[in-house]
C-alpha positions in Angstrom: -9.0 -14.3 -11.0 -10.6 -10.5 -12.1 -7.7 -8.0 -11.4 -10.4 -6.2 -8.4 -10.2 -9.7 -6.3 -6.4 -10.0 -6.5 -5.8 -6.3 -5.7 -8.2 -7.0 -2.8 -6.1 -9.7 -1.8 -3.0 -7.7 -2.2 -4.2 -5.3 -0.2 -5.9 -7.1 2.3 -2.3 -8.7 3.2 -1.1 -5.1 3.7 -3.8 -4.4 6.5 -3.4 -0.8 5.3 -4.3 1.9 8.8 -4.0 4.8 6.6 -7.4 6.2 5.3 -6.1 8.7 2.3 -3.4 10.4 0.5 0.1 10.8 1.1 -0.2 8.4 4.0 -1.9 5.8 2.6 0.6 5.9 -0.4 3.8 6.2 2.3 2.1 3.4 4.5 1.5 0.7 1.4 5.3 1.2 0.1 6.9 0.6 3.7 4.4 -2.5 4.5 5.0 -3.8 1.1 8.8 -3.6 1.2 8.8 -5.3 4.6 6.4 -8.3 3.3 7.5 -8.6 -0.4 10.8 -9.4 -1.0 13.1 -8.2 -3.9 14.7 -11.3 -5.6 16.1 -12.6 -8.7 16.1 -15.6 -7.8 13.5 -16.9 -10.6 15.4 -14.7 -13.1 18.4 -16.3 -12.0 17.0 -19.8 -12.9 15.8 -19.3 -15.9 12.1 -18.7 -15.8 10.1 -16.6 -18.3 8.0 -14.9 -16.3 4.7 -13.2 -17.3 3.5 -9.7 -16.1 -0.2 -10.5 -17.2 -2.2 -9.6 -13.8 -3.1 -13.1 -13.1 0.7 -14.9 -13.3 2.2 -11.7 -11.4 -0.3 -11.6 -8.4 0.1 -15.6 -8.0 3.8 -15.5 -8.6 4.5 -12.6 -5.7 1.3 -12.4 -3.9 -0.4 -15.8 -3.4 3.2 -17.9 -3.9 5.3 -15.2 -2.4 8.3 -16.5 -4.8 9.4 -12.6 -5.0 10.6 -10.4 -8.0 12.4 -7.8 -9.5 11.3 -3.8 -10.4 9.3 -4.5 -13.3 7.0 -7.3 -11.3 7.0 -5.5 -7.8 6.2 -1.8 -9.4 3.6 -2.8 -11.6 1.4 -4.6 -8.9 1.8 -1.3 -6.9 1.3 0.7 -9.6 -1.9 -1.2 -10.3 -3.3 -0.9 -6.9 -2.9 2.8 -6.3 -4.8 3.4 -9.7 -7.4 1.3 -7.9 -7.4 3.2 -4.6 -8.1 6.2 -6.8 -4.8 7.5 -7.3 -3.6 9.1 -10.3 -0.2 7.2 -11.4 1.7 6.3 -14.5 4.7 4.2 -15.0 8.0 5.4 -16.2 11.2 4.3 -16.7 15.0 5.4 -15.5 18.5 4.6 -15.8 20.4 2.9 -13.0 22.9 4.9 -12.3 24.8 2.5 -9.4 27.8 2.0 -11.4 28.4 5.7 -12.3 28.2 5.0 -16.2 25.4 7.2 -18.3 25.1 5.4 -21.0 23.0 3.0 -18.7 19.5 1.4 -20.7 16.1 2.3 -19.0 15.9 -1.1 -17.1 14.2 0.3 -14.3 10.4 0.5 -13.7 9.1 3.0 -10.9 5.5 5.0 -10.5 4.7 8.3 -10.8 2.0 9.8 -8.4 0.2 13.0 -9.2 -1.4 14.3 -5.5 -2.3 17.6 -4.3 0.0 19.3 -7.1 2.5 17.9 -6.6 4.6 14.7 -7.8 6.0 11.9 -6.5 8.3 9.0 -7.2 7.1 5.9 -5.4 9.4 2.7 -5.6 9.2 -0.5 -4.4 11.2 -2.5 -6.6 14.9 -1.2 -6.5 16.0 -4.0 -3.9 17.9 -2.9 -0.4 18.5 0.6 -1.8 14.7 1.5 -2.0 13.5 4.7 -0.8 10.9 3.8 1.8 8.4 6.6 1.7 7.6 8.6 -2.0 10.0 11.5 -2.8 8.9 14.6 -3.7 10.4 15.2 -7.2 9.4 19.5 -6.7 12.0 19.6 -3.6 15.5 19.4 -3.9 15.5 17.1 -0.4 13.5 14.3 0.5 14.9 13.1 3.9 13.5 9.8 5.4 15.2 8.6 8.4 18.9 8.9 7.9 18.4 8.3 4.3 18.5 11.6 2.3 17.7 11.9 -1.1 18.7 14.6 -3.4 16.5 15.4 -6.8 17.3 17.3 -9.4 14.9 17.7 -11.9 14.6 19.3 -15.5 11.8 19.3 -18.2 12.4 15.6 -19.0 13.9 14.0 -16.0 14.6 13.4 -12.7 18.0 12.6 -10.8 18.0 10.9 -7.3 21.0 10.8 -5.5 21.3 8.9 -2.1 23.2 10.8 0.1 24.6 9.2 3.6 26.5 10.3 6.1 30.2 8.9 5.5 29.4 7.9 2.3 29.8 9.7 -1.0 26.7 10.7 -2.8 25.2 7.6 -5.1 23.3 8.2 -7.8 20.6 6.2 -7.8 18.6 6.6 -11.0 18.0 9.1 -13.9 14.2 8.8 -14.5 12.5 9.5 -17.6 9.7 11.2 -17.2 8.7 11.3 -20.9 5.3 8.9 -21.6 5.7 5.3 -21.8 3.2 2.2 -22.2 3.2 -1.1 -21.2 4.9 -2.6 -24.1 7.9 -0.5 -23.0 7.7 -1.8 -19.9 7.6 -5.5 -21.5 10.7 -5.1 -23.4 12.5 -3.7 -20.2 11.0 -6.6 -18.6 12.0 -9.0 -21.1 15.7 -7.8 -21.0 16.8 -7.8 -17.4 15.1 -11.5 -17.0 16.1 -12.8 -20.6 19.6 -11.8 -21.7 22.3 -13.7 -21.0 24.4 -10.9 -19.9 21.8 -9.4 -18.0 22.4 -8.7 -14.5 19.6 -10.7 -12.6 20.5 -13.8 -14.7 24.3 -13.8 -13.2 23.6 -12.6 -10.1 21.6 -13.7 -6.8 20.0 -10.6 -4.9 17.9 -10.8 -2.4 16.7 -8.1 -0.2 14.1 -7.0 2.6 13.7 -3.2 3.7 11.7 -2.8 7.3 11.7 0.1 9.4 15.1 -0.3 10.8 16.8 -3.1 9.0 17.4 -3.7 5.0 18.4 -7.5 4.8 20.4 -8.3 1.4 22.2 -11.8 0.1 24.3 -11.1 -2.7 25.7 -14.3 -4.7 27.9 -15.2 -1.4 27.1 -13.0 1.2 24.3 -11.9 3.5 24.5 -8.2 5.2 22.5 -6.3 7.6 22.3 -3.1 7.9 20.9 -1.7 11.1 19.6 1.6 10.1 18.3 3.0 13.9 21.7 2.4 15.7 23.7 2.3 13.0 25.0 -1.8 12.9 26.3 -4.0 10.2 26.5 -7.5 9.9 28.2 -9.5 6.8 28.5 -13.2 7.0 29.9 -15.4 3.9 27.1 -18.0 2.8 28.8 -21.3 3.1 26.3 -23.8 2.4 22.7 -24.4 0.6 21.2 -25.5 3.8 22.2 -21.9 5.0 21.2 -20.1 2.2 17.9 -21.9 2.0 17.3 -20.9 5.6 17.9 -17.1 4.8 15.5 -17.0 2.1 12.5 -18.6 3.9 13.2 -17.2 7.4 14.7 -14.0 7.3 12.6 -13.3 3.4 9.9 -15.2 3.8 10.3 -16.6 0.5 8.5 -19.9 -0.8 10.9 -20.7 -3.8 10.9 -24.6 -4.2 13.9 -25.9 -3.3 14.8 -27.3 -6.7 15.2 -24.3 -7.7 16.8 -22.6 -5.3 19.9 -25.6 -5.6 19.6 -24.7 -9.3 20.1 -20.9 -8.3 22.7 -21.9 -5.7 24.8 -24.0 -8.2 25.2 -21.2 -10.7 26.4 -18.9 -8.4 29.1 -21.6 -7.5 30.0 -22.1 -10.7 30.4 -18.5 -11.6 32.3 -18.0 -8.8 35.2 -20.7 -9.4 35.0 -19.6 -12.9 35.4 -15.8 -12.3 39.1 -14.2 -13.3 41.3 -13.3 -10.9 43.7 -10.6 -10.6 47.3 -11.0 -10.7 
């Protein structure tokens, strides 16, 4: 299918309100976080997936299996440029666990607009910011979320800062040039190695307006963001997980291999060291 029509389609599932600019950018990321979920689930299993237009729009779009940064990013990195916008990708560390050494593994856009620039993300999982931040303001506040930026010649960092929570640094982002084939090789690690993080780890997560829905390996939470809730539950059983992906994700992953996914996560769970 020509990359026009599945862009079309992509869009079409959107049903975008917005007629232009910042909106229209703001009202595609939250509509697109809501209805395409953030999962690892094929990197989990095993799956080499191609980011070729045609295998990435069936995979997410027509199949709604779901995906990771470098999937999720690109397609709306690829319909923005179509909308007219002007956007490149680059690349950043994830900084969640504090350490700097960190490899680029991350794949966000950059939108030029009006003179100013902006980071838009869909494709860091329940932590994603749901409108573009501003990377010329040291604030971008979005709900309760705010985000802090500071930014030199080369980069850009983006701390999340909550209230009763310390500040987490989210991502170092490289705003130096970068191609496709750096993209690939990004790509190619997080779903490929075996120590990579995706491939030993289940994540799935939904961001809406008020909620952001996440399973991690055995647990699902809830976070309700408008009054301020959270629900944690313990996964106890494939027929419950299965249920959570489908309903709650609106995932269509065959259940093959999800049991596959599901099994794994056992396994590294009764093999996992304890502390004594």
């Amino acid at each position: 299918m020509e990359l026009a029509m599945n862009i079309k389609n992509y869009l079409d599932s959107l049903s975008l309100e917005q007629g232009s600019g910042l909106a229209l950018v703001t009202e595609l990321q939250q509509k697109h976080l809501d209805r395409y979920a953030f999962s690892s689930i094929n990197a989990m299993y095993g799956e080499r997936l191609l980011l070729d237009e045609d295998a990435l729009f069936n995979r997410l779009i027509t199949q709604k299996q779901g995906g990771y940064c470098f999937e999720q990013n690109k397609i709306a990195y690829l319909a923005l440029q179509q909308l007219g916008f002007t956007v490149r990708p680059v690349l950043a560390r994830v900084m969640l666990n504090g350490q700097q050494d960190n490899p680029r593994s991350h794949r966000m856009t950059l939108l030029e607009l009006e003179g100013e620039e902006y980071l838009v993300d869909v494709g860091f999982g329940v932590k994603s910011p749901q409108a573009p931040i501003n990377i010329n303001q040291a604030l971008s506040i979005q709900g309760r979320q705010t985000y802090q930026v500071q930014k030199s010649s080369d980069y850009v960092k983006v701390t999340l800062l909550e209230e009763g929570e310390a500040p987490l640094t989210l991502y170092h982002v490289d705003l130096g040039e970068i191609f496709e084939s750096d993209c690939e090789i990004g790509h190619f690690f997080s779903h490929q190695h075996p120590d990579a993080g995706f491939v030993n780890n289940l994540i799935v997560s939904r961001v809406s307006h008020c909620h952001r829905y996440l399973i991690r390996n055995q647990s699902y939470f809830e976070w309700h963001e408008c009054d301020g809730n959270v629900v944690e539950q313990p996964i106890e059983s494939f027929a419950q997980l299965e249920k959570l992906v489908r309903e709650q994700f609106s995932l269509t992953v065959p259940s093959e291999v999800l049991k596959q996914v599901y099994d794994k996560v056992l396994t590294r769970a009764a093999n996992k060291p304890t502390n004594t």
